[in-house]
C-alpha angles and dihedrals in degrees: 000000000000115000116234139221109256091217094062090055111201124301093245090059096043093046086052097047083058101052083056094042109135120214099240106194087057097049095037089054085042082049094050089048101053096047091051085057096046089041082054101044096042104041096075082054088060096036098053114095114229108279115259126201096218127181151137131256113213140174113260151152094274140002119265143123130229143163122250143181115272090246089058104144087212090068093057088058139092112298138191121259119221112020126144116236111180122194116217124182125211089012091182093052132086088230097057116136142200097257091179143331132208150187121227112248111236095275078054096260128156142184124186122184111225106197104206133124112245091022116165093012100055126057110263120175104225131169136212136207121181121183131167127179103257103025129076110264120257128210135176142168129208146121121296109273114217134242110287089059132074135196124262113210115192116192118196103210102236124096130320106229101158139099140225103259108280139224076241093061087060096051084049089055102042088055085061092054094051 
């Protein structure tokens, strides 16, 4: 038996190793390709900024909340400091959970951050409450609206006799559900 160079290795392993041989040209460019897609598809993903629910609270004739353009004239008013705005998801379910509360800033501004993945773009049911010592509460449910829009909150000055949504309020609804 002839000793062989280790560096050699054995026939059998080097014809296999041929058999198996990748072009390597071919699969670097398929490679490139495929990372420049990836590195497209996925850079808009990192560049985005979380999505923000953002609005203005403001004195009016009756208490209710909509969603307007971003170029609405009745968000460069006057607004209404302090006011509490909670963000609720999935408002209808008995899963539904507080996603972010605020207090209007003191030209009645708010933003609140809304985690989720798709925020903004996919159709997410959210609910707002909006209460302020001094005005009647105000409370609304609809999809997300995205980004170009903001959230028009109307106070109707009078007394503000609501409550946040209860653990009471689940049981109530579970009943229904029985």
């Amino acid at each position: 038996m002839t000793e062989q160079d280790p560096r050699q290795g054995s026939t059998a392993l080097k014809s296999h190793l041929r058999l198996h041989q990748i072009d390597c040209p071919r699969d670097h460019a398929a490679i490139g390709r495929i990372a420049i897609l990836l590195v497209a598809l996925l850079a808009p993903l990192g560049a985005c900024a979380p999505y923000k629910l953002q609005g203005k609270a403001i004195e009016g004739d009756v208490s209710f909340i909509t969603i307007v353009a971003a170029d609405d004239p009745r968000l460069e008013g006057p607004g209404i400091p302090g006011v509490q705005v909670r963000l609720e998801s999935d408002p209808q379910k008995l899963n539904r959970e507080v996603a972010g509360d605020a207090l209007t800033d003191a030209e009645g501004n708010f933003s609140i951050p809304f985690d989720k993945v798709g925020a903004g773009m996919l159709l997410y049911d959210v609910g707002i409450q909006a209460r302020r010592k001094g005005f009647s509460p105000a409370d609304s449910e609809f999809s997300l609206p995205p980004s170009g829009k903001r959230v028009l909150i109307i106070l109707e000055p009078g007394v503000d006799n609501a409550n946040w949504r209860s653990d009471s309020e689940l049981l109530d609804q579970a009943e229904k559900f029985r």
